[in-house]
GUMARDO-159776 format. One record per residue (C-alpha): chain; residue number from 1; x, y, z. Coordinates in nm, 3 decimals. Layout:
BEGIN
  mol  seq       px       py       pz
    A  NUM        X        Y        Z
...
END
This chain:
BEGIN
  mol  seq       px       py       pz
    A    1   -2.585    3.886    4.719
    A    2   -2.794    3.553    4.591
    A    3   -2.596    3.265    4.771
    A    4   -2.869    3.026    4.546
    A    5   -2.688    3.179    4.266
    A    6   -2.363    3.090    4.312
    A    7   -2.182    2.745    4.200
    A    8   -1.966    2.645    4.523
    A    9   -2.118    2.604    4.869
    A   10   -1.987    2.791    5.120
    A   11   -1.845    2.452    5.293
    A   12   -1.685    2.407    4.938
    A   13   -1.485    2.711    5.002
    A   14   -1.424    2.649    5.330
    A   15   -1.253    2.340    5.233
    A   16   -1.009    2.561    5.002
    A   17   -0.950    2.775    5.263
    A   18   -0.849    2.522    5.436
    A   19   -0.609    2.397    5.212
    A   20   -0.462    2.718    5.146
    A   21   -0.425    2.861    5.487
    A   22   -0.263    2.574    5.561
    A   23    0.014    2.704    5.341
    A   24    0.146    2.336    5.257
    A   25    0.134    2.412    4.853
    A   26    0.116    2.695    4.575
    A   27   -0.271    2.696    4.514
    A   28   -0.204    2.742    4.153
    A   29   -0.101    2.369    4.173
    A   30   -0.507    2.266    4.158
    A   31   -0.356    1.854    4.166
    A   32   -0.159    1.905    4.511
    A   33   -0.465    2.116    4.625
    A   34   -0.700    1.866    4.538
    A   35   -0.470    1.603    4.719
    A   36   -0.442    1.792    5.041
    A   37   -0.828    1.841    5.025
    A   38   -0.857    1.476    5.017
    A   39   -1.057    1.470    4.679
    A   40   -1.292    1.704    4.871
    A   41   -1.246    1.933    4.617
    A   42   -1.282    1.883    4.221
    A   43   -1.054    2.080    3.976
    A   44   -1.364    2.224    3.832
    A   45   -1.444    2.351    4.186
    A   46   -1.077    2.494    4.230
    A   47   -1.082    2.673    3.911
    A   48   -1.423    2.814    3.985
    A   49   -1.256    2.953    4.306
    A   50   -0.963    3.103    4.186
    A   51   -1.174    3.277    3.912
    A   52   -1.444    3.436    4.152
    A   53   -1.257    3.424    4.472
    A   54   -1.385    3.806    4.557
    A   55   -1.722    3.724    4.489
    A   56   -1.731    3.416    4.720
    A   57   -1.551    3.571    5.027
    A   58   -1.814    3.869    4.990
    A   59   -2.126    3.588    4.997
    A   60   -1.951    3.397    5.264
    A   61   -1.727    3.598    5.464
    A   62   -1.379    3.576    5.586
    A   63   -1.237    3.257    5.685
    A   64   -1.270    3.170    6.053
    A   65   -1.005    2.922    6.171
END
């Protein structure tokens, strides 16, 4: 897979991985995610996420804690 091609760094989704293995909210609640993120994180960026979340873990791997 093109990385170049794809609209969320991988440290972007790192930073919702973060968020949501730290299991302190629902991640469908994209304000509280965005919050815990500390405005790291956009809703345009969380919404992007949830939509292509297979195709981003297969460009950047599994989450390492």
């Amino acid at each position: 897979m093109n990385t170049a091609t794809l609209a969320i760094t991988k440290e972007t989704f790192n930073q919702y991985r973060r968020v949501q293995y730290g299991g302190r909210t629902n991640m469908f609640d994209v304000t509280a995610v965005i919050r815990l993120s500390h405005n790291k994180l956009t809703k345009a960026d969380c919404m992007d996420i949830m939509k292509n979340y297979g195709t981003y873990t297969e460009a950047y791997g599994e989450y390492e804690r």
